[in-house]
N, C-alpha and C positions, 0 to 999 in steps of 0.2 A: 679340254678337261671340263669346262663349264659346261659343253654342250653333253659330254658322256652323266653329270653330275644329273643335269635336268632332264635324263632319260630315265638314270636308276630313282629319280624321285618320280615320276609318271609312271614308271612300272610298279611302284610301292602301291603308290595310289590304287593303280588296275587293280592290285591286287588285294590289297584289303577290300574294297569294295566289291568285290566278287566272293573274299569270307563272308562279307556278312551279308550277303543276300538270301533271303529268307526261302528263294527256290533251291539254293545249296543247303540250308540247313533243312528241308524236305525232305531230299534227296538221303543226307545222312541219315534223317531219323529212319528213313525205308531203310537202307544197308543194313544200319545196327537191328531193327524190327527181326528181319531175315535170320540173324546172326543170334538173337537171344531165344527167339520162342521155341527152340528144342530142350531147352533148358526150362519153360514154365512145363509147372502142373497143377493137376487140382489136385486138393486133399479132401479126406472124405470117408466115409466108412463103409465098409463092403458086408453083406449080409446076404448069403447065397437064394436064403427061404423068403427075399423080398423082391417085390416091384415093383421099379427099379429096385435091383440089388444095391446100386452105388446112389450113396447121399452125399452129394456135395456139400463140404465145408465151409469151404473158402478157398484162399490159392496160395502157391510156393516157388518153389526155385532150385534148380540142382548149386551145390556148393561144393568145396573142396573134394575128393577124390569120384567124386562124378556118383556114390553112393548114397550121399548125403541131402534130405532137402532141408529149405528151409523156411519158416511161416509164422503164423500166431501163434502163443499159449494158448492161447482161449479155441484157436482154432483144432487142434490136435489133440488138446487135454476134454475130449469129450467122453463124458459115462457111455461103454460099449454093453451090448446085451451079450455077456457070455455062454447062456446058455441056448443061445441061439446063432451062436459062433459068429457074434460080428465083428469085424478084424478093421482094426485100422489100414488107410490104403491110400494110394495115389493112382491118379491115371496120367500115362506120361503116353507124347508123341512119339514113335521111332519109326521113322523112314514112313510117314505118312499116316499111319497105322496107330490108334488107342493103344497103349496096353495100362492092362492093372498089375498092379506089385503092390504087394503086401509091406506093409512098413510100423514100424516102432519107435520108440520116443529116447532116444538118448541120450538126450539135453534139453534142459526147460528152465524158464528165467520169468516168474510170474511177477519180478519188479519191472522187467521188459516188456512182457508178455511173447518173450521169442521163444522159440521151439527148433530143434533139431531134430531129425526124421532120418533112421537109416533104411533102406528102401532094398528088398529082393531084388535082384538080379543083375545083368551087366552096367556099370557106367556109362550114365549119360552126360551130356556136355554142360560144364560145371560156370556158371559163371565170375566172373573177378570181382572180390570186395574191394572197393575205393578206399578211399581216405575221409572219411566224412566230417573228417576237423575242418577241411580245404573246402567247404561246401559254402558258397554267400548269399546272402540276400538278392532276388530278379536270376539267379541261374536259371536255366531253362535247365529243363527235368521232364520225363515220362514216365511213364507203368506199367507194367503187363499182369491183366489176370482175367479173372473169370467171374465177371459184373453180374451180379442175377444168372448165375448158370445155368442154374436151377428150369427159369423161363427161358434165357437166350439161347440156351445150349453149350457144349463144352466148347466153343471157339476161343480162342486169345485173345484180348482187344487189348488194344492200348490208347491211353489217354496221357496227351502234353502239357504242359503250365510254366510254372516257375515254380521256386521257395520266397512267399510272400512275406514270411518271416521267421526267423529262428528265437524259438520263444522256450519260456519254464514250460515243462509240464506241467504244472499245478500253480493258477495263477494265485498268490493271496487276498484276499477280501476283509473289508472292513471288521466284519464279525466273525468269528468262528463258527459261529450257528452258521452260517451258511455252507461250510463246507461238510461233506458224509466225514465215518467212521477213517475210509480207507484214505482221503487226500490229508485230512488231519496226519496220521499216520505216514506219509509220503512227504508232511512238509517238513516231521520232525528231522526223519531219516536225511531228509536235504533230496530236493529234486533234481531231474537235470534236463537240457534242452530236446525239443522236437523241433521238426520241419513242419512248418503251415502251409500248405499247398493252396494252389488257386485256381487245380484241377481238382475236378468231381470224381469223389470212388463212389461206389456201390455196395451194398451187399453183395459178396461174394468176393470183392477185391480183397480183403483180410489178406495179408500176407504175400502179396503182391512184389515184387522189388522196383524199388523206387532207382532209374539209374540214368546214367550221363547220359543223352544221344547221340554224340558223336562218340565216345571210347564203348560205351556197355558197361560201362563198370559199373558195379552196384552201390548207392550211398544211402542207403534206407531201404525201410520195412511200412508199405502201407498199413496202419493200423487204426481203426476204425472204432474200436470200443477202449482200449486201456484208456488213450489220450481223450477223446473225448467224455468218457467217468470224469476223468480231472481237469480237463475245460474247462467244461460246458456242467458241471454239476448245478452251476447256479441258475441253468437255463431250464425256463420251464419247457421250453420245445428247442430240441437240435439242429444247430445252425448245417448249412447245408459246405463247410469248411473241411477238408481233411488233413489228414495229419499222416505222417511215417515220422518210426524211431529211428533214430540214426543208425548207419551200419558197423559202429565204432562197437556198440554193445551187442552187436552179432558176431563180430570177429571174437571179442573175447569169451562168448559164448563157445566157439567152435574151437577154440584153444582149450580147452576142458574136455574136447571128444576125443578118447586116445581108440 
């Protein structure tokens, strides 16, 4: 019995020690990489009579019935030229292949800055909302989006880190004068927490989905301009720190799309 005891604890050992080895958590983040990036796209605006016709936005994510994306306020809520029939739009991967689809604005949460997008044509593969209450401080996290697409092109990248801390969006300060119109406004209302990353987003990441790498599941929203307005407002130059909204206020978001 003693000697079956000191086998099943040598095997415990084997084995946790082989979770945590950092060439197995490699490995997962490639499976999950594989398994999500049908799911990313850009958003953007489509204008037939341009050069490029497609201007990139920022980025997104298929959600709930595979029709749906999901991204910034700020990234989708853009003035389109109608008389020159510019149309809101994504380019999504299917079977190796661009395409554009036309898309519309369903839902919008400019206290979030999340956005809902229903998007023309067949359903594409929808990723899973987490739980982002379960979310802690040193978790390891990733992102997928479209960094400077503009200059790098429409590829997917992904960048890994942690959650460096779970903080207010809007921190308080000595004075009032130091904070704009809109954080005043945000501290009356009562703020509520983001994710401080200690990976680097880019232009272009906007809207990004922040998510586990071993399950896929999504627990945040890169966002790049709301949080940092309410940051960093007291900063004379912008610290090089990112931030995603939890994905707590996208679920409820997408609970409003009938």
């Amino acid at each position: 019995m003693a000697e079956r005891a000191r086998y099943d604890r040598r095997r415990r050992l084997v084995c946790a020690a082989l979770l945590s080895s950092p060439l197995l958590a490699r490995a997962a983040l490639s499976d999950t990489i594989v398994r999500i990036k049908p799911s990313i796209v850009i958003v953007g605006t489509n204008m037939r009579s341009r050069a490029p016709s497609f201007e990139l936005k920022g980025s997104g994510f298929v959600i709930g019935d595979g029709t749906l994306v999901a991204t910034n306020a700020h990234v989708a809520s853009v003035p389109l030229d109608a008389d020159r029939f510019e149309t809101l739009a994504v380019i999504a991967s299917v079977d190796g292949r661009q395409q554009l689809r036309e898309a519309r604005i369903v839902a919008s949460s400019t206290e979030n800055d999340l956005a809902i997008l229903k998007i023309q044509g067949a359903a594409l593969p929808a990723l899973k909302l987490g739980d982002s209450s379960n979310v802690r401080e040193g978790q390891s996290v990733a992102f997928t989006g479209f960094p400077i697409g503009s200059v790098l092109g429409f590829t997917p990248v992904t960048h890994r880190g942690i959650v460096s801390a779970i903080t207010p969006m809007v921190i308080p300060v000595d004075n009032v004068s130091q904070l704009n119109a809109a954080n005043r406004n945000r501290l009356a209302r009562g703020t509520f927490t983001v994710f401080q990353l200690d990976a680097t987003a880019y232009p272009g990441n906007s809207g990004s989905p922040l998510f586990d790498p071993d399950s896929g599941e999504v627990i945040g929203v890169i966002n790049m301009v709301l949080v940092k307005a309410g940051k960093e407002s007291v900063l004379s130059q912008p610290s090089g720190i990112s931030y995603a909204i939890p994905a707590s206020h996208l679920s409820a978001l997408l609970a409003t799309v009938r």
